[in-house]
MDTraj code that builds the backbone (N, CA, C; nanometers):
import mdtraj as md
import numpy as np

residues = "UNK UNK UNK UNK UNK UNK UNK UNK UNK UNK UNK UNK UNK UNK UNK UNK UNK UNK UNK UNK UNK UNK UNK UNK UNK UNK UNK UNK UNK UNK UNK UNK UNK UNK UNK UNK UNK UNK UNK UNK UNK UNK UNK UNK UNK UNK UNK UNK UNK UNK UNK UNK UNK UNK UNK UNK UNK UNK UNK UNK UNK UNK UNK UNK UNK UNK UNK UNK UNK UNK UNK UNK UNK UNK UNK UNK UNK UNK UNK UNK UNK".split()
xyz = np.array([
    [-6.4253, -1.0280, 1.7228],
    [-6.3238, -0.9399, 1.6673],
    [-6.3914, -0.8344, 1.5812],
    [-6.2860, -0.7107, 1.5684],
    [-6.3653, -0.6167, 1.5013],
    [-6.3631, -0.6332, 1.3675],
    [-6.4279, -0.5949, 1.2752],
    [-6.3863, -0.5963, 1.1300],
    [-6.3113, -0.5176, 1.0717],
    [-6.2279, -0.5457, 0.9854],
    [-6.1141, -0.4607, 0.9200],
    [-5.9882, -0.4331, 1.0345],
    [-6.0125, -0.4806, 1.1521],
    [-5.9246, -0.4383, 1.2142],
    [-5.7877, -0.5354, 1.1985],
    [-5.7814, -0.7062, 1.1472],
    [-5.6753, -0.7088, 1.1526],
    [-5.6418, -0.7699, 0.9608],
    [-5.4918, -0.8266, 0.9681],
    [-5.4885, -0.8207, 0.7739],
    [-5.5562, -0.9388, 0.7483],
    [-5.5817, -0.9325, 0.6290],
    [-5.6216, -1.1044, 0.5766],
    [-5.5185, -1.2000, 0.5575],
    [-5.5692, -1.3665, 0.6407],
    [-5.4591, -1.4088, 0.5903],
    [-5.4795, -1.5038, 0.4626],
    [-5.3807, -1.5450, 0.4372],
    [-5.4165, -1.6259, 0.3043],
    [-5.3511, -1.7393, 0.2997],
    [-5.3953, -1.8546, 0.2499],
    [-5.3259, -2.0033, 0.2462],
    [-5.2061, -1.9772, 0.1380],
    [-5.0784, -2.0653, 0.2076],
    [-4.9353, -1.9768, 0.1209],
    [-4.9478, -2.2055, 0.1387],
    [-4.8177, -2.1972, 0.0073],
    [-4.7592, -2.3162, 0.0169],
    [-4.6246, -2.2582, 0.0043],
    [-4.5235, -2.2430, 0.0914],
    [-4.3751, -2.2492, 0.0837],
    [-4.3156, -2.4303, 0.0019],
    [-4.2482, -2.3905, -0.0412],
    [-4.1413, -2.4392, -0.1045],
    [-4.0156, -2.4031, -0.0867],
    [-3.9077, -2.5067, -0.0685],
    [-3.7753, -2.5013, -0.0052],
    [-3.7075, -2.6405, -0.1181],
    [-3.6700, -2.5962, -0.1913],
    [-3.6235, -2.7225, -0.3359],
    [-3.7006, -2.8150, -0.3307],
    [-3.7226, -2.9339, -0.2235],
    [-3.7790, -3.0167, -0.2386],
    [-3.8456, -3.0809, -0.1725],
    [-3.8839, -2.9647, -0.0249],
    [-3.9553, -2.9449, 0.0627],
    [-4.0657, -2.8592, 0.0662],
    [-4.1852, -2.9027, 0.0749],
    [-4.3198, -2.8115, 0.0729],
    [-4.4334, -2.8361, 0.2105],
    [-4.4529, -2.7378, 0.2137],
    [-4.5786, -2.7365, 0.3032],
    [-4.6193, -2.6037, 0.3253],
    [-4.7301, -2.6258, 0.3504],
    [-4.8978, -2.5124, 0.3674],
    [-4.8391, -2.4206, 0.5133],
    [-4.9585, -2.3149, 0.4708],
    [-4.9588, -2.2691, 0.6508],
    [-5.0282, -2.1214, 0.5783],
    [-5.0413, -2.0386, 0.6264],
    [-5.1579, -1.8814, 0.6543],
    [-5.0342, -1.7969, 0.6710],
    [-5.0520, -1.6774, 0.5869],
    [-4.9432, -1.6029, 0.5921],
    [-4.9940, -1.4425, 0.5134],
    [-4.9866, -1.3275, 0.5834],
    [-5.0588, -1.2001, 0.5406],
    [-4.9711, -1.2236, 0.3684],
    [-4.8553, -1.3015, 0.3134],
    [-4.8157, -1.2507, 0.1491],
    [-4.8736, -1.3365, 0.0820],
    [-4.8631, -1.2437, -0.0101],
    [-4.9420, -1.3138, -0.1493],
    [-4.7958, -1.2889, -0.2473],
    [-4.8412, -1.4126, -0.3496],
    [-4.7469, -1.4092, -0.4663],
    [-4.8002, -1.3703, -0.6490],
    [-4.7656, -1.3662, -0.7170],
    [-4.8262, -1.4478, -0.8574],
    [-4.8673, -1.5730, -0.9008],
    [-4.7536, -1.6824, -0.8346],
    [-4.7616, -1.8107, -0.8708],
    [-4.8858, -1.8478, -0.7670],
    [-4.9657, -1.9369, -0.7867],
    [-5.0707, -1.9909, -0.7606],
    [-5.1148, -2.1440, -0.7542],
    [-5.1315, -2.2296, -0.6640],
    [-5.1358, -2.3594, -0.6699],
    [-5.2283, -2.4188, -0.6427],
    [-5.3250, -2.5371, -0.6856],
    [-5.4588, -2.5384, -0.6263],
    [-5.4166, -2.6688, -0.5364],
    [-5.4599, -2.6884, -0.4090],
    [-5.4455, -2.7726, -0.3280],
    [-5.5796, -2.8646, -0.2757],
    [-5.6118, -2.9857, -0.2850],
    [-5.7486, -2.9833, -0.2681],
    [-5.8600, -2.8915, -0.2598],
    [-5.8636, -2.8586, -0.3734],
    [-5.9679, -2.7807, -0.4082],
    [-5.9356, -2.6537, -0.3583],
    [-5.8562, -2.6234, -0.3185],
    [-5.7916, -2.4643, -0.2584],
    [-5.6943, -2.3769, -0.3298],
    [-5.6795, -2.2578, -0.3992],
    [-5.6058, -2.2277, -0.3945],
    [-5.4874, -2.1251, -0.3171],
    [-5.3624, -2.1723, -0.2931],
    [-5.2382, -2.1430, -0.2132],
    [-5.1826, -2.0513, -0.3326],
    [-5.1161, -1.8889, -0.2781],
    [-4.9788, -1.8711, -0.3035],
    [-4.8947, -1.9565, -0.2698],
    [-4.7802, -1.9740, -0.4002],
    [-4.6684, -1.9951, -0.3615],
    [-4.5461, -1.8919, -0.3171],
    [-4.4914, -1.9221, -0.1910],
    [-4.3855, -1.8439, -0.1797],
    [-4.2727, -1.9406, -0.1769],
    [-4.1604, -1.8945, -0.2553],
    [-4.0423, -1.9583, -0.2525],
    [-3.9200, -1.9153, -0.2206],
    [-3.8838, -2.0351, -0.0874],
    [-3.7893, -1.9736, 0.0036],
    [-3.6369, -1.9816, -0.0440],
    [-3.5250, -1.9518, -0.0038],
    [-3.4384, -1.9483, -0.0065],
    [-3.3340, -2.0565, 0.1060],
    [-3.4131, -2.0454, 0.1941],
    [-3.3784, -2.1397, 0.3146],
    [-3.4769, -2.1474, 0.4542],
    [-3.4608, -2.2536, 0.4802],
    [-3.5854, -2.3085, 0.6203],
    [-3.4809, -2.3917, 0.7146],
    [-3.5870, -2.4568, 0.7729],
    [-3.5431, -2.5439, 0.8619],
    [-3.5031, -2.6623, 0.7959],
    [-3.5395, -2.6885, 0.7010],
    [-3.5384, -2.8026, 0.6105],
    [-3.3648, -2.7820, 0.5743],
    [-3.3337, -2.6641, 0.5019],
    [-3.2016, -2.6991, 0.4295],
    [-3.0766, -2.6052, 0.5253],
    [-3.1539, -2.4987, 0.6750],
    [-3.0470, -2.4428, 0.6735],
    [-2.9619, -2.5069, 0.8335],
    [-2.8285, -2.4959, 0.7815],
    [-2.7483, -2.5989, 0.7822],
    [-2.6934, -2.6362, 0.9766],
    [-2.8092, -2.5141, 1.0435],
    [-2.7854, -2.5695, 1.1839],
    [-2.8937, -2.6466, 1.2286],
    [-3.0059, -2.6546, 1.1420],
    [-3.1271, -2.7438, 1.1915],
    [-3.0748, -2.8474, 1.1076],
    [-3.0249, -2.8846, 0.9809],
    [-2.9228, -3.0243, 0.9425],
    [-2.8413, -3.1026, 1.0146],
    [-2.7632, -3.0576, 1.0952],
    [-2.6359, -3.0942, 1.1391],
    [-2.5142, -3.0610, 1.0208],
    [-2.5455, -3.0360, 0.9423],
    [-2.3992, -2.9872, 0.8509],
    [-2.3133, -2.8485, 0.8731],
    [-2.3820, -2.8017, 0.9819],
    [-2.3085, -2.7163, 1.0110],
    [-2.1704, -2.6876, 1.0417],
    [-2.0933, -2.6166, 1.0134],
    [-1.9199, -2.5991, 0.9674],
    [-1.9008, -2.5519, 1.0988],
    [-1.7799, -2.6240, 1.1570],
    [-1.7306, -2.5211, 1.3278],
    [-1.6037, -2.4447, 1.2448],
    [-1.5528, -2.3138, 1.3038],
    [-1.4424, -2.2701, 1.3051],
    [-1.4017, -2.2807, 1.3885],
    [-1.2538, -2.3112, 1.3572],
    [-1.1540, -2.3574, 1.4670],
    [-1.1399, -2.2211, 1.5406],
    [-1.1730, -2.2297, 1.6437],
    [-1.1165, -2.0523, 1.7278],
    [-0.9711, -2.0957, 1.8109],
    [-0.9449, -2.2149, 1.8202],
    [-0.8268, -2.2664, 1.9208],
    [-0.6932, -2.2105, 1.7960],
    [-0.6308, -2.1880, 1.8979],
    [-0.4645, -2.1586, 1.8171],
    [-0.4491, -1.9935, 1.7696],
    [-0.5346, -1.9599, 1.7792],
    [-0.5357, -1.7985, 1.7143],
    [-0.4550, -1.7043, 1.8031],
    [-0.4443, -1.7356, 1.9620],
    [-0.3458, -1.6353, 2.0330],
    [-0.2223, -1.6961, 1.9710],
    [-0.2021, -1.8309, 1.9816],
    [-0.1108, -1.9084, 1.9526],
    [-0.0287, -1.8225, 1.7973],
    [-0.1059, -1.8394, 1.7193],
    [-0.0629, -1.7832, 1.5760],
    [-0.0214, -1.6187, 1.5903],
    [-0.0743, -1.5281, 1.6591],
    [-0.0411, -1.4276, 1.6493],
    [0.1013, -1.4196, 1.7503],
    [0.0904, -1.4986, 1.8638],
    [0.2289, -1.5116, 1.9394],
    [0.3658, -1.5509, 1.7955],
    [0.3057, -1.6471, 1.7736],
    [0.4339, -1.7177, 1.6658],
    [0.4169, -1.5651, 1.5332],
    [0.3485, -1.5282, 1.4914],
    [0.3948, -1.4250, 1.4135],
    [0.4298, -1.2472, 1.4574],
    [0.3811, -1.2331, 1.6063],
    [0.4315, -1.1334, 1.6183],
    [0.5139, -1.1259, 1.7564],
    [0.4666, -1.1866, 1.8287],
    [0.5471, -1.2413, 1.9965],
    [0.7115, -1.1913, 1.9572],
    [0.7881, -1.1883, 1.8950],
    [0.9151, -1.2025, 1.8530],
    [0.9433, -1.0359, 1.8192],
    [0.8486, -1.0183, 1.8266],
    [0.8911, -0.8390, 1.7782],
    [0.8826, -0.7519, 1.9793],
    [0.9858, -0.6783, 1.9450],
    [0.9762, -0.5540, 2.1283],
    [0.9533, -0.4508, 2.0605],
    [0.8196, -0.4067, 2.1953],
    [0.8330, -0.2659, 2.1620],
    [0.9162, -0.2002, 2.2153],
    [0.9651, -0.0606, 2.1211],
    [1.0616, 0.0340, 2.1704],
    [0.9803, 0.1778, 2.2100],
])
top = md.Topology()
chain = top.add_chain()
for i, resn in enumerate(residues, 1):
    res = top.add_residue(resn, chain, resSeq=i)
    for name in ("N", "CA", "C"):
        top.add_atom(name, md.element.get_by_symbol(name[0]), res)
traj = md.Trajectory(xyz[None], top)
């Protein structure tokens, strides 16, 4: 490979509340963590696979059934003129 040609990467530790793990990632942070003898940015997520809620199973269905239904019962009853 050439030099300078691609970015540096850098050892990141993500954090997800109470989920962590490593991995190489071109950002850097402030916070700083030493990991066997290494130090990791920390980046801290907002949501992963860990908490977001279709890799959980807590995921919420909306009911889509009944909705022609509801607009029949609230407007079905009106003619146009």
């Amino acid at each position: 490979m050439k030099d300078g040609m691609h970015p540096t990467l850098n050892p990141i530790l993500y954090v997800d509340g109470e989920h962590e793990w490593t991995g190489v990632s071109t950002m850097k942070s402030n916070n700083v963590r030493n990991i066997d003898g290494l130090d990791h940015f920390v980046i801290n997520l907002e949501i992963s696979a860990f908490s977001h809620p279709f890799y959980t199973g807590q995921k919420k269905l909306v009911d889509t059934a009944g909705r022609v239904e509801k607009f029949m019962r609230r407007y079905g009853q009106q003619t146009g003129k």
